[in-house]
C-alpha positions in Angstrom: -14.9 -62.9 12.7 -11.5 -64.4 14.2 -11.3 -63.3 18.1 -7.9 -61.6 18.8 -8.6 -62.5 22.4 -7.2 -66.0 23.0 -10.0 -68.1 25.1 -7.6 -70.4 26.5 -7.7 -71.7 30.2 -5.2 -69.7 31.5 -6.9 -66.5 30.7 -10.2 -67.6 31.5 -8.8 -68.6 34.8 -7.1 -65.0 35.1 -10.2 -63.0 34.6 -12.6 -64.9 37.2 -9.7 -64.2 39.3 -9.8 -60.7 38.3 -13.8 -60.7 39.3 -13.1 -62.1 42.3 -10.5 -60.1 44.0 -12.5 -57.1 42.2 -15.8 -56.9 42.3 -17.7 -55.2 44.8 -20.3 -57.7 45.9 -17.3 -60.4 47.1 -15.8 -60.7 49.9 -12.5 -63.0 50.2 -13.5 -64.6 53.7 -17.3 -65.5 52.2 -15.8 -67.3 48.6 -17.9 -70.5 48.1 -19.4 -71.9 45.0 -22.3 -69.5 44.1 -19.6 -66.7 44.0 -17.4 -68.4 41.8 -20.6 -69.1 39.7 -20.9 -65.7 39.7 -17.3 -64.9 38.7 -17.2 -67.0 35.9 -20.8 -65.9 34.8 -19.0 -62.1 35.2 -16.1 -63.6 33.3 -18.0 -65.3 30.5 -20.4 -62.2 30.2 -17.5 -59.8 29.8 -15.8 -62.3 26.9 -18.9 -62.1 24.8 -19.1 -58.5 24.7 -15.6 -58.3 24.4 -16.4 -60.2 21.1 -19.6 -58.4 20.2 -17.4 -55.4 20.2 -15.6 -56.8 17.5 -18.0 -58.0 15.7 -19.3 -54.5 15.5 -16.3 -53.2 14.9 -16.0 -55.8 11.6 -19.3 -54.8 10.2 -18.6 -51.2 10.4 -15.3 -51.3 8.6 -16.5 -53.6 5.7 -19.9 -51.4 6.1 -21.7 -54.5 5.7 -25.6 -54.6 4.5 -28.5 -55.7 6.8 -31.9 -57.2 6.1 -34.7 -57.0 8.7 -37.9 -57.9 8.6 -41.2 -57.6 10.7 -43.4 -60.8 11.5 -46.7 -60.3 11.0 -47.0 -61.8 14.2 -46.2 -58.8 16.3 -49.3 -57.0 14.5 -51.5 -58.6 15.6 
């Protein structure tokens, strides 16, 4: 499934901004690297489910089939 949000740098750059600025647990004097981990980890997290949103959102409309299965394993 073809993203229609663009992963490019300035956007990726834009939304760890966006965390940042925005979330609660940062604090613009205390900014060092383990927060801007954090705000990209934020950033990265919210692109994936961004995506697994859509992906969803595919299945649904082309009301796709699933196969599961159970391991014998987990009977044990």
């Amino acid at each position: 499934v073809s993203s229609s949000s663009s992963l490019d740098s300035s956007s990726i750059a834009s939304n760890i901004q966006f965390h940042a600025e925005f979330t609660p647990s940062f604090s613009p004097k205390d900014f060092g690297l383990p927060k801007a981990y954090q705000a990209t980890s934020l950033s990265v997290r919210d692109s994936l489910i961004k995506n697994l949103n859509e992906t969803y959102e595919h299945y649904e409309k082309i009301n796709g089939k699933e196969a599961c299965y159970l391991s014998m394993e987990f009977l044990q």
